[in-house]
Phi, psi and omega in degrees: 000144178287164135343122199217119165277111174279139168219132189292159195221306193221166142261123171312110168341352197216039190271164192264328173228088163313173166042028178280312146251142206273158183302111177128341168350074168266164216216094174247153177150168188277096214291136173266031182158172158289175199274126202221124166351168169033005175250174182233123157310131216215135179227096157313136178213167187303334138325329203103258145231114172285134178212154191251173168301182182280112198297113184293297185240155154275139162221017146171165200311004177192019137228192168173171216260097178256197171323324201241284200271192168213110163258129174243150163274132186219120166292157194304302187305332172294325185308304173309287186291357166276344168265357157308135191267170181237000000 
């Protein structure tokens, strides 16, 4: 799998660890799988490893819900040409 930015989107009314990242949160590095019900999203990053709490729901091919947060994944280079200035 490529390079990728999780970006935190909402935090949850029920998160389990509030305020741990503020909204708007990124995250780049490389997912050892897509996100699965009852797992924690995993990530190799230049750091090392990144991981979110344990993912509740998909709520769509390329977002999703874990305990605390709603994260979505964006691949790196949309990431890159959307910040690209013109």
């Amino acid at each position: 799998m490529n390079k990728v930015v999780v970006r935190k989107l909402e935090e949850r009314e029920d998160a389990e660890v509030p305020n741990n990242k503020e909204v708007g949160y990124e995250k780049i590095g490389t997912p050892y799988g897509p996100p699965k019900v009852g797992e924690c999203f995993l990530m190799a990053t230049d750091r090392g490893y990144w991981t979110t709490s344990l993912v509740t729901e998909i709520l769509s091919a390329d977002t999703f819900k874990t305990k605390n947060s709603i994260y979505k994944i964006i691949p790196l280079i949309e990431n890159e040409l959307l910040s690209d200035p013109i």
